[in-house]
N, C-alpha and C positions, 0 to 999 in steps of 0.2 A: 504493500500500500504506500510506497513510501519514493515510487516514480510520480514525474513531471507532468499533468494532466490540465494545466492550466486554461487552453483550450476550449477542453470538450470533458463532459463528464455523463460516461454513459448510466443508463440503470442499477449495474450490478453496483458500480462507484458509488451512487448515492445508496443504493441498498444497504451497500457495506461501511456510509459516513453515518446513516440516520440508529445504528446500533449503539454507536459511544453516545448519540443525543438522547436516546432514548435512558442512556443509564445517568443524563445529566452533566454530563463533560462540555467543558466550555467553548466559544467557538476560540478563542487563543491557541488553548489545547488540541482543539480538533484539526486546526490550521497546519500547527505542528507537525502532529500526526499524519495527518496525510498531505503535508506538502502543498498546501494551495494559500493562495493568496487570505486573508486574516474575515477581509469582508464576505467570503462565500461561506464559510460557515455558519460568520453571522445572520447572515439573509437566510441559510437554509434551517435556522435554527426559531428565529421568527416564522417561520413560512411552516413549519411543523407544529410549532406553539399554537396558532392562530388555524390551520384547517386539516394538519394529520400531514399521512406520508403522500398522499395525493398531490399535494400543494408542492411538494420538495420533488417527488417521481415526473409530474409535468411544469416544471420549472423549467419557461422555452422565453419569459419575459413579457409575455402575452398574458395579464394576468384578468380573470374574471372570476367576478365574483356571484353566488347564488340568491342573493337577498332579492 
């Protein structure tokens, strides 16, 4: 987990980032951990908080909402 993905971050990537959020790891931590920039954790870590794994799995920047 600990290659250069700055990019592009497929499914199985955020599958395998949204497991340390779910145990509460911060996004500094998680930034860390998997090598990416400090603000994509953060955004994936709001974006989990606020509507689940759905929200973080189609994260294209397109964002809508259901209300």
């Amino acid at each position: 987990m600990g290659e250069d993905r700055r990019r592009h971050y497929d499914d199985g990537f955020r599958r395998e980032a949204l497991e340390p959020v779910r145990a509460g790891t911060g996004s500094r931590t998680l930034a860390r951990r998997l090598a990416m920039p400090r603000q994509t954790p953060k955004q994936w870590i709001l974006l989990y908080g606020s509507n689940g794994e759905e929200a973080v799995m189609g994260a294209t920047g397109n964002r809508r909402y259901d209300w």
